[in-house]
N, C-alpha and C positions, 0 to 999 in steps of 0.2 A: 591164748585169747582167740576167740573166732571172728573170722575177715565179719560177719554182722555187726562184731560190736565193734571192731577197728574200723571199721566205715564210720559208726556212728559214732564214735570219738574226734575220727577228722572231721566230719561234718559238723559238729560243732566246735572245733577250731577254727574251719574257715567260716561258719554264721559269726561266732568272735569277732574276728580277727575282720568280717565283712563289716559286721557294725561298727569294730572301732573305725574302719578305713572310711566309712561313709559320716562317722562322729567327728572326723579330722577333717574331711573335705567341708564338713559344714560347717566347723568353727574356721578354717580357712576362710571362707566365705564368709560369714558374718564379720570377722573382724576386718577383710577388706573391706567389705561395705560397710562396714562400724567407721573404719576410717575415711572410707571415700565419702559417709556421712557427714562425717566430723569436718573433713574440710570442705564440704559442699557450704557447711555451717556456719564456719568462720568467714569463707569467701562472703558468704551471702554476710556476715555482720560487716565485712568490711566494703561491702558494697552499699549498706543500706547507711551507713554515717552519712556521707556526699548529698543522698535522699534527703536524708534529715537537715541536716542545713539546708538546702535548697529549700524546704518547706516552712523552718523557723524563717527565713528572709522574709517568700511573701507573705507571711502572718504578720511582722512586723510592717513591710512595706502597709497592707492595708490596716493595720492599726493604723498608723503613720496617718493616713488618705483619710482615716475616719475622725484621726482627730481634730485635722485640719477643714473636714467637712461640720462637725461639731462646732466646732469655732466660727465656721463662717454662718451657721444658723443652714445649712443646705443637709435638710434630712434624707432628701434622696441619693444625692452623692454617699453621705452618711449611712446611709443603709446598704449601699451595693461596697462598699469601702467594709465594712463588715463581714459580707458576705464573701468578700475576696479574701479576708483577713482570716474568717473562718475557715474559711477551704484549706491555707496552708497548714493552720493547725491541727483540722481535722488528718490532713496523709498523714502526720506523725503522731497520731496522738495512741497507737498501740505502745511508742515509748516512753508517750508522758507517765503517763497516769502507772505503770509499770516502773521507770525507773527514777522519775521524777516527781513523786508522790507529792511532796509539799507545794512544787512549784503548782501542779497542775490543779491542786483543790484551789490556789490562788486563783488562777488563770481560767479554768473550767467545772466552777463550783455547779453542783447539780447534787440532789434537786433545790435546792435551798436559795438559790441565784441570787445571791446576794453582793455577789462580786464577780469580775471575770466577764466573757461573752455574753454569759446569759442573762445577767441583769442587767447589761449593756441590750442586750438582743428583747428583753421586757419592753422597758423604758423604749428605745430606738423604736421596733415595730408597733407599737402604738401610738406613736407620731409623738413623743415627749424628747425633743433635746437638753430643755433645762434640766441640770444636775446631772448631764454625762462628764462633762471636763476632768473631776476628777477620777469617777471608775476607769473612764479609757488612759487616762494618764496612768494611772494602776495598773490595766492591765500592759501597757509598752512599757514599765518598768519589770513585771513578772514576765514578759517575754523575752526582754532583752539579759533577763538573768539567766532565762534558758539559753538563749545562745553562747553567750560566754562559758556556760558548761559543755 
């Protein structure tokens, strides 16, 4: 065989043998960061549970506020008691409607608002209190179902 073509036999051994070495370092690397993904992943789910209560609480606290503003016939308490109730459930609601499908068409019915916030949020901002008692009573029984889950 001529040193030409033994050149050009090693040389593509080590092009081989170059891509395998460079095929290994890259799957090395993706499955580190596949894993350092993975638990970047879970940390973050198990960070954002604590979130999520924290935000089921003040949704119920201002339900709570709003029912009790309802009751006393005080629309304006009643409306910002809403808006506070809203807040909480709006941080969490990429998990509602994701993994709490049924509760959240209860809770967060759109467009249809027939129930939940926003036929509360109808009725409420156009200065109507009669006939909220029972939807807001609704909805603090559809949130505090969320909680207990």
């Amino acid at each position: 065989m001529s040193t030409a073509i033994e050149n050009m036999i090693s040389m593509r051994r080590v092009c081989r043998n170059g891509r395998a070495v460079l095929l290994a370092i890259a799957f090395v690397a993706i499955g580190t960061n596949g894993r350092a993904d993975a638990d970047a992943l879970s940390d973050g789910a198990k960070n954002y549970k604590p979130y999520v209560v924290e935000h089921i609480g003040i949704a119920l606290a201002g339900a709570r506020k709003l029912q009790a503003a309802v009751k006393a016939g005080d629309a304006k308490a009643a409306q910002a008691a809403w808006v506070e109730s809203r807040k909480g459930w709006e941080a969490m609601e990429p998990v509602t409607a994701e993994y709490f499908g049924n509760l959240d068409k209860h809770v967060d019915a759109w467009p249809d608002a027939k129930q939940g916030y926003h036929a509360i949020e109808a009725a409420l901002f156009s200065g109507k209190l009669e006939g909220l008692g029972e939807p807001v009573n609704m909805l603090i029984a559809n949130l505090n179902k969320f909680e207990q889950r």
